[in-house]
C-alpha positions in Angstrom: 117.8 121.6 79.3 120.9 120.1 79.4 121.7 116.3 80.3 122.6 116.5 83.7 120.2 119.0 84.4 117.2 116.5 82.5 119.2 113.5 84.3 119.0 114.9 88.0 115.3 116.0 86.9 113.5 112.8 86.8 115.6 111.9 90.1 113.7 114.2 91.9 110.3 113.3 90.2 110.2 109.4 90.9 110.2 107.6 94.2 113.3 106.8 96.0 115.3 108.7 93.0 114.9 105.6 91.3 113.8 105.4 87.2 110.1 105.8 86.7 108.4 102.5 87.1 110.8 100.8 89.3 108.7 100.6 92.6 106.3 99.3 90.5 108.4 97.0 88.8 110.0 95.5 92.0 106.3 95.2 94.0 105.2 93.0 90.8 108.2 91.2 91.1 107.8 90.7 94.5 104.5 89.9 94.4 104.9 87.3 91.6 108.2 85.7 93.1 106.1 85.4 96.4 103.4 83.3 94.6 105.8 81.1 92.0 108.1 80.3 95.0 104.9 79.2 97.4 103.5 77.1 94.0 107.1 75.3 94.1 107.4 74.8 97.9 104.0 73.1 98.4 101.4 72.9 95.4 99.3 71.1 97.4 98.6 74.7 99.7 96.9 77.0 98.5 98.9 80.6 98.3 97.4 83.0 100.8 93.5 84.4 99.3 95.3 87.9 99.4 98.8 86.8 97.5 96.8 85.2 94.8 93.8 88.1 94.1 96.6 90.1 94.4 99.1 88.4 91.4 95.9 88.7 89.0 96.0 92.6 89.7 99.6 93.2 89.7 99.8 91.6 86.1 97.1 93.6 84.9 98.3 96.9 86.2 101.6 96.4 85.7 101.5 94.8 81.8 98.7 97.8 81.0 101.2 100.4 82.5 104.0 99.6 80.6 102.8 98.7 77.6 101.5 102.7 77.6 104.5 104.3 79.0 106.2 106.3 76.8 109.5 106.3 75.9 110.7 110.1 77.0 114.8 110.3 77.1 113.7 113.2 79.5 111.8 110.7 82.1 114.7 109.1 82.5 115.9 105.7 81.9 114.2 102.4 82.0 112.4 100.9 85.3 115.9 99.5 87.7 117.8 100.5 84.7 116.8 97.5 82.9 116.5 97.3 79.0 112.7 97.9 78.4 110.8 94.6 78.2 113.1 93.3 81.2 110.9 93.3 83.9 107.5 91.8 81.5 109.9 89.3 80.4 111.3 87.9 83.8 107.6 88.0 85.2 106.3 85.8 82.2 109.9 83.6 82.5 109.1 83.3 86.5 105.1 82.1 85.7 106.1 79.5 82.8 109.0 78.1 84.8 107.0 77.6 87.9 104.1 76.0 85.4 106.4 73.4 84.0 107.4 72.3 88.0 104.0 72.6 88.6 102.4 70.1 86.0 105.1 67.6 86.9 103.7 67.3 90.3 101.7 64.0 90.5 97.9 63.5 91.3 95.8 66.3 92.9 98.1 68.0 95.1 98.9 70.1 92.3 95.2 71.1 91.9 95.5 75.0 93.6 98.4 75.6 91.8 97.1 74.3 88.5 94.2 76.5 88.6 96.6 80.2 89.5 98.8 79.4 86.8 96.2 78.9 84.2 94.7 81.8 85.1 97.8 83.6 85.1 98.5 82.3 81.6 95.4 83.0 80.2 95.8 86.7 80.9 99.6 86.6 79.8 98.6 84.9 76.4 96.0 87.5 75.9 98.7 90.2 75.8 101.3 88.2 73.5 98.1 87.8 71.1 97.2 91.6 71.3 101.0 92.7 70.8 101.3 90.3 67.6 98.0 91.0 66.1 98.8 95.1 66.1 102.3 94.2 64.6 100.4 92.5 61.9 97.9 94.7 61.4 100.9 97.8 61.4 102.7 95.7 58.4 99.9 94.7 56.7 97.9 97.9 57.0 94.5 98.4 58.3 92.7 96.6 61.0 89.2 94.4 61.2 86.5 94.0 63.6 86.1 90.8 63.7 88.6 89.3 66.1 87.6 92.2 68.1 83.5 90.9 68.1 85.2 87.3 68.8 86.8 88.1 71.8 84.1 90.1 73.2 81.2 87.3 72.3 83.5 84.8 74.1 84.1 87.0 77.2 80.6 87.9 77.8 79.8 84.2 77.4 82.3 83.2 79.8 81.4 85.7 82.7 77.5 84.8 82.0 78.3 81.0 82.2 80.3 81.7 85.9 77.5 84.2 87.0 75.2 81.3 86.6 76.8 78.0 87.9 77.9 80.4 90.9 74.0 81.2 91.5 72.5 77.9 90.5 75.9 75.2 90.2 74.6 74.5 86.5 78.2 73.6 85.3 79.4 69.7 85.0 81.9 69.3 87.6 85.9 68.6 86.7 86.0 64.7 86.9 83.1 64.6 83.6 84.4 67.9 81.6 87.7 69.4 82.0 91.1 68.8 80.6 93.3 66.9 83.0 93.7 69.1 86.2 91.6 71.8 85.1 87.5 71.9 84.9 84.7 73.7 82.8 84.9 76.6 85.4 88.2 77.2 85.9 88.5 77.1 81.7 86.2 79.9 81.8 87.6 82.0 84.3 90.7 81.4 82.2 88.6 83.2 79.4 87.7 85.8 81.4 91.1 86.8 82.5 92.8 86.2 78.5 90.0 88.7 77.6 91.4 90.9 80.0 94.4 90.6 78.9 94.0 91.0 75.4 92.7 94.7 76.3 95.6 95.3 78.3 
């Protein structure tokens, strides 16, 4: 197949005529922009239930997605045209940046938006560790069980801890263990999501 005739193929395959990925792409960027721009204008609201169940989806979709997309010359070019990494890299850019104005915020107004971003973190560090520990284990050669067995053990400890202080409140609350804004239960949902992330 030629290269006009591969180039006006994935045109017609993909929504809008647009590179694979891009709807995609601009929904999570949407989505997130929506989220870090309501955390800015008034940490001391909440985002709307539905934005913020919603941002902890996007990321996992969207990270999982592209981090198994292959790279096809015949698919077309990358999501908006962008170099590939762009989009992951402006979404992680947007969440950091909005954390920093965040954590500057005084007293517990900040609280809510404390709590999204560490949970957004969580599940972005879990991918960054993933992505460096196959490089390693691609230079180095071979691969080992055990960080697998730790983050598992962790996980399952984490969601077992939540089931139970949501049953029977057996967790301390914030103001006697936690680590300034953020308490024992929203360190373990934090857990939770960065194992989630790690498998992403």
């Amino acid at each position: 197949m030629s290269g006009s005739a591969a180039a006006s193929d994935w045109r017609r395959r993909h929504a809008l005529g647009l590179p694979a990925g891009s709807v995609r792409a601009l929904l999570a960027l949407g989505v997130v922009g929506t989220v870090c721009g309501l955390l800015v204008r008034a940490p001391d609201e909440p985002p709307p239930e539905a934005l913020e169940s919603l941002l902890f989806v996007v990321l996992g979709h969207y990270f999982a997605a592209r981090a198994q997309a292959p790279e096809d010359p015949a698919d077309g070019p990358p999501p908006l045209w962008l170099p590939r990494g762009s989009i992951r890299l402006l979404l992680i850019a947007g969440l950091v940046g909005v954390g920093v104005v965040v954590l500057r915020q005084e007293g517990a107004a900040s609280q809510r938006g404390v709590v999204t971003l560490a949970l957004a973190a969580a599940f972005v560090l879990g991918l960054l560790l993933t992505r460096v520990t196959r490089w390693l284990q691609r230079r180095v050669g071979g691969s080992s069980r055990v960080l697998e067995d730790m983050r598992a053990v962790v996980g399952l400890v984490a969601v077992g801890a939540l089931a139970l202080h949501a049953f029977f409140h057996v967790l301390p609350d914030a103001a006697t263990v936690g680590i300034g804004r953020l308490g024992l239960e929203q360190g373990l949902a934090a857990l939770v999501g960065f194992y989630f992330g790690s498998r992403s």
